[in-house]
C-alpha positions as CSV (number, residue, x, y, z in Angstrom):
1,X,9.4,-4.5,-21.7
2,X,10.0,-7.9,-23.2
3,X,7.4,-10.8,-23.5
4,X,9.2,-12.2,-20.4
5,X,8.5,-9.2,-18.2
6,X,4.9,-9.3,-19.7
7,X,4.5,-12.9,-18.1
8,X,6.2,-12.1,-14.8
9,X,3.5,-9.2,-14.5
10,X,0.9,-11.3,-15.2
11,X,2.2,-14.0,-12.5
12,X,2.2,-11.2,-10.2
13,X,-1.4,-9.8,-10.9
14,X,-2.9,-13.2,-11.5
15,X,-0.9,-14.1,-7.6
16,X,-3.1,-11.0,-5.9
17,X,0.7,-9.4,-5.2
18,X,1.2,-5.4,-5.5
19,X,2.2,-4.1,-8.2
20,X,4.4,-0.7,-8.6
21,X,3.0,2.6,-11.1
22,X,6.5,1.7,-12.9
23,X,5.5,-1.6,-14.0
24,X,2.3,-0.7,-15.0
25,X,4.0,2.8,-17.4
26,X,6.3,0.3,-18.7
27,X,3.3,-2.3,-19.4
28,X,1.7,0.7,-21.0
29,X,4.7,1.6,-23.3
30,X,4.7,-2.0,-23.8
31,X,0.9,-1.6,-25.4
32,X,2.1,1.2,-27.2
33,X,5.2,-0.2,-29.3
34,X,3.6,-3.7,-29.8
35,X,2.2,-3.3,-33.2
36,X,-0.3,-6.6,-32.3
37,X,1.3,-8.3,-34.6
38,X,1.5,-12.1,-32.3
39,X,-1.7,-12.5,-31.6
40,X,-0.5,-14.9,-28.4
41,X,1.5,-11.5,-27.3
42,X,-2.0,-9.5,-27.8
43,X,-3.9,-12.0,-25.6
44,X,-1.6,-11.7,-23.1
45,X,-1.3,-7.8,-23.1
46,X,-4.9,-7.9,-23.0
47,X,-5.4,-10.6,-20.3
48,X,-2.9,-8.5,-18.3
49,X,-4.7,-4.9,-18.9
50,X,-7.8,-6.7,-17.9
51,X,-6.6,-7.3,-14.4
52,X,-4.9,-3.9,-13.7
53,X,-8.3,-2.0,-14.8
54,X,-9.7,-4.4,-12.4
55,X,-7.5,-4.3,-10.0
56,X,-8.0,-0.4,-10.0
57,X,-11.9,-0.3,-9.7
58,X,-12.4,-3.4,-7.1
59,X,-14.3,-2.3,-4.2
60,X,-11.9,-1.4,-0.9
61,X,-11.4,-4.8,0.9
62,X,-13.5,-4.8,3.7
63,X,-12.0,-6.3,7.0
64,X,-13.9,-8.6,9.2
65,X,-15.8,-6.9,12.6
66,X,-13.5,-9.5,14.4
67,X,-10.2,-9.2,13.6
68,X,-6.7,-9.5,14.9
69,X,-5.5,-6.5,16.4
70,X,-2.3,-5.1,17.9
71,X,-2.1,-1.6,20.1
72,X,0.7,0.1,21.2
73,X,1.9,3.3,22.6
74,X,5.2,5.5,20.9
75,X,6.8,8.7,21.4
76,X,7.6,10.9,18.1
77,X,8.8,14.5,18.4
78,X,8.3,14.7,22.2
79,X,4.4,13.7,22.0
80,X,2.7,10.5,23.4
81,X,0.7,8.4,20.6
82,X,-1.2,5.2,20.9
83,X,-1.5,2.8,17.7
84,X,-4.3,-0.3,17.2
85,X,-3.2,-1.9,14.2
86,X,-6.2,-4.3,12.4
87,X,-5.4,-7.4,10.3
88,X,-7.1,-9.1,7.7
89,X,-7.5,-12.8,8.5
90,X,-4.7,-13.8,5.9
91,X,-2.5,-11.3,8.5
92,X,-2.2,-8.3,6.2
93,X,-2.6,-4.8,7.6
94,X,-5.5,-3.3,6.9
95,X,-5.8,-0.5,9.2
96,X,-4.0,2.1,11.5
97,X,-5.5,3.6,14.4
98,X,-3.7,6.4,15.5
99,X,-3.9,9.3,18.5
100,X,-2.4,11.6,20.2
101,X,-2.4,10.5,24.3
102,X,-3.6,14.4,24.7
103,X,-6.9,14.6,22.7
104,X,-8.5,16.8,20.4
105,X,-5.1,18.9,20.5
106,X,-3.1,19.2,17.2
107,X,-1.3,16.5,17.1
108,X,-4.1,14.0,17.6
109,X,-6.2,15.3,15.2
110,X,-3.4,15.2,12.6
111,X,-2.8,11.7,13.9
112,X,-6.2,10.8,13.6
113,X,-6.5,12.0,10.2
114,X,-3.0,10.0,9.2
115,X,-4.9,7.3,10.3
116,X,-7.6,7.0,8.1
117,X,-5.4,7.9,5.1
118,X,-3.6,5.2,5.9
119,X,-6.4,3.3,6.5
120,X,-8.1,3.6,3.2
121,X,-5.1,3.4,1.2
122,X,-4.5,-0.3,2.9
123,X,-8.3,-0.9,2.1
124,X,-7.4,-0.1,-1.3
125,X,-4.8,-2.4,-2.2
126,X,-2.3,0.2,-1.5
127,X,1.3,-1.4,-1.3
128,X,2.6,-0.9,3.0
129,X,5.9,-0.5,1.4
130,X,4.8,1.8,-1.8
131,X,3.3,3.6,1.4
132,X,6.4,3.6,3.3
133,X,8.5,5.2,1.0
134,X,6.0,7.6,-0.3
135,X,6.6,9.5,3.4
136,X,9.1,12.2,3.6
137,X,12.6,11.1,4.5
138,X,15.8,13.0,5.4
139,X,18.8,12.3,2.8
140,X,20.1,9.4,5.4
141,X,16.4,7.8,4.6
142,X,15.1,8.6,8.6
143,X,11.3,9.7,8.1
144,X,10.5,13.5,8.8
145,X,7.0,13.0,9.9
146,X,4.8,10.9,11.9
147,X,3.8,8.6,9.0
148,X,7.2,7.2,8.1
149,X,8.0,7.0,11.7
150,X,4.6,5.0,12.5
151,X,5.3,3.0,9.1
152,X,8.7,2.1,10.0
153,X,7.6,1.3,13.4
154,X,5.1,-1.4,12.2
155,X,7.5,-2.9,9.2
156,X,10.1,-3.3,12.1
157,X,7.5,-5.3,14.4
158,X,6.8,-7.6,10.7
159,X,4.3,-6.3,8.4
């Protein structure tokens, strides 16, 4: 990683956007084969290593008790779901309701449960699209599961 990529990092951290685990690997490689031998270069590494540890630790982003919200029902697989999506005033998902139209059977429960992992993986700066892709897809890229379907379904409708 070149002093360049080191400043487009730190744009990107000090602007609040996501960051990816291969920029930070390469960040740490970065550390490694430095030397600290330009002290500007050092301050800079260490500016930037500052705000990923930070970044890492912060609290999960609580969301407002009024909030913009968005519910929907879907079919996936033959089985009726309903969806309440919650926004942060800024308009960023920050959580995903999700249930099966039957409850308490299977498929609500593991709906329920996709939910709040989704949930708390928004809360904690989790990337939607690092998210996204992280679901199980077929080699033509359609998602396996509920959670890439749901994902799509919300990226397709703007997040």
């Amino acid at each position: 990683m070149k002093y360049d990529e080191i400043e487009r990092l730190g744009a990107l951290l000090r602007a609040g956007a996501p960051i990816e685990g291969d920029e930070i690997e390469a960040f740490r490689q970065c550390l490694l084969d430095s030397g600290w031998c330009d002290s500007t270069v050092a301050r800079e590494y260490m500016a930037i290593a500052a705000m990923i540890l930070a970044r890492l630790t912060e609290a999960p982003q609580r969301l407002p008790d009024r909030r913009a919200g968005e519910a929907f029902e879907f079919e996936f697989e033959g089985t009726q779901f309903s969806c309440t999506l919650g926004f942060y005033p800024d308009g960023r998902l920050g959580e995903i309701f999700l249930n099966g139209l039957k409850l308490d059977n299977a498929q609500d429960i593991y709906a329920r449960d996709l939910g709040i992992a989704l949930s708390i993986g928004l809360r904690h700066r989790a990337p939607f699209d690092l998210l996204r892709k992280a679901m199980t897809r077929a080699a033509g890229g359609k998602p396996q599961g509920l959670g890439g379907f749901i994902l799509d379904v919300i990226a397709e409708h703007g997040q």
